[in-house]
C-alpha positions as CSV (number, residue, x, y, z in Angstrom):
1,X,1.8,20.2,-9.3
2,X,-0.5,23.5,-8.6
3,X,-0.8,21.6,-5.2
4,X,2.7,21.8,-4.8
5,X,3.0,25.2,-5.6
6,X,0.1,26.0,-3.0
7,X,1.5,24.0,-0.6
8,X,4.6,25.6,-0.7
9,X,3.1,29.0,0.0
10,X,1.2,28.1,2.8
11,X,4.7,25.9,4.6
12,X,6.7,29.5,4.1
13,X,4.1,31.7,4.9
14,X,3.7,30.7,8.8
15,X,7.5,29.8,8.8
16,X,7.9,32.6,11.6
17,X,5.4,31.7,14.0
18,X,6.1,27.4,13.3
19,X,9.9,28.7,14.4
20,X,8.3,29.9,17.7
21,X,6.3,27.2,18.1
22,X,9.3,24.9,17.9
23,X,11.5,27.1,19.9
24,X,9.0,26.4,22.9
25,X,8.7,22.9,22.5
26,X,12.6,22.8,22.5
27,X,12.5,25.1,25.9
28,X,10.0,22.7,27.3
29,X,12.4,19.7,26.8
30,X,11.9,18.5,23.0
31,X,14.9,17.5,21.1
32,X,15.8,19.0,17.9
33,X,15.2,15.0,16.4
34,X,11.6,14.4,17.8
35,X,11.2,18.1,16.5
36,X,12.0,16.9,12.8
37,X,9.8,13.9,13.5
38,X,7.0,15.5,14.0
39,X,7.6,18.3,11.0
40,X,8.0,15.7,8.6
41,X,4.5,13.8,9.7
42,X,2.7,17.0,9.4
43,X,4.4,17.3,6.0
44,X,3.5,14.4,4.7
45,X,-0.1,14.9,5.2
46,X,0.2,18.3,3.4
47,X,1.9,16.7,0.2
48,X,0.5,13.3,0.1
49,X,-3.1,13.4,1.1
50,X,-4.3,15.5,-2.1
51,X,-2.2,13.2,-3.9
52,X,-4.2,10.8,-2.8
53,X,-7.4,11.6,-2.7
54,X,-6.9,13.0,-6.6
55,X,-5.1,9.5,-7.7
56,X,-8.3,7.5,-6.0
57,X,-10.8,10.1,-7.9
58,X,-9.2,9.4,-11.1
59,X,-9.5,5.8,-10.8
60,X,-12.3,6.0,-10.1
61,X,-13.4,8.1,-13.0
62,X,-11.8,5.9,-15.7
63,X,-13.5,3.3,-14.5
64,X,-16.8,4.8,-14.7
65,X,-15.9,5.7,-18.0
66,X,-15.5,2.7,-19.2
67,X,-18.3,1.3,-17.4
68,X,-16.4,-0.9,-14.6
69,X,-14.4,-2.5,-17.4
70,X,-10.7,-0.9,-17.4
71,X,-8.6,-2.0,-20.1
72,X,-5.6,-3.6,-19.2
73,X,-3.2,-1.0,-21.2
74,X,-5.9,2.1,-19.5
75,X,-5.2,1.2,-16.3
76,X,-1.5,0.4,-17.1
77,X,-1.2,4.1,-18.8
78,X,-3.1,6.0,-15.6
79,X,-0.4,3.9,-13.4
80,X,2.2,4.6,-14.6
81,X,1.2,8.7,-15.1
82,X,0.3,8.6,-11.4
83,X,3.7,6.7,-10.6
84,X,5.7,9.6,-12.1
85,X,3.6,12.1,-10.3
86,X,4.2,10.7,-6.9
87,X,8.4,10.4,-7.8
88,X,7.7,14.4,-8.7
89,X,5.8,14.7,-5.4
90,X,8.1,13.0,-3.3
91,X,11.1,14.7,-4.9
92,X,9.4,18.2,-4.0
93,X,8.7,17.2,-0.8
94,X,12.0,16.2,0.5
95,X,13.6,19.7,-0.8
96,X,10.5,21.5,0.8
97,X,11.2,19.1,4.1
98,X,15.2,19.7,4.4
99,X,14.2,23.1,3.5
100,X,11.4,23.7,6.0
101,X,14.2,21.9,8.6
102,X,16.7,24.0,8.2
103,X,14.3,27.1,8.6
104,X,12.9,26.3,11.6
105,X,16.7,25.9,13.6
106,X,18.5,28.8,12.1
107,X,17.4,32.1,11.6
């Protein structure tokens, strides 16, 4: 969630120069849908990758610690703890997404 939170920061803090950005590509011909595309890619690998990478390191952790033998109701547990962290994760990032969107076309 402190992810989140940093992530968040960084998306709104170069929110002035992405709007240039996009204004150009739009002069140069992009539509406003290719435009969303493209925000939404880069988006995705700002929320999900550390996601990611942390789930795969926990994993990997639990089963170190218990010596390449994960209990059944272990691995169940982290699963399902790491399932309701990516619903939170994917519910912050579409409102930081429509957010983001909307943004970037009106000023």
């Amino acid at each position: 969630m402190a992810a989140v939170s940093f992530i968040y920061f960084r998306v709104f803090v170069y929110i002035q120069s992405d709007r240039d950005q996009y204004r150009k590509l739009i002069k140069i011909g992009l539509k406003r849908s290719e435009i969303k595309k493209i925000v939404t890619q880069q988006l995705i690998l700002l929320f999900f990758l550390p996601f990611v990478v942390a789930s795969s390191h926990a994993l990997v952790i639990l089963s170190t610690w218990n010596q390449i033998e994960i209990k059944a109701t272990q691995l169940t547990q982290s699963l399902q703890v790491i399932s309701i962290f990516l619903m939170i994760q994917s519910i912050y990032f579409l409102w930081i997404r429509s957010k983001y969107i909307r943004s970037i076309f009106h000023v």
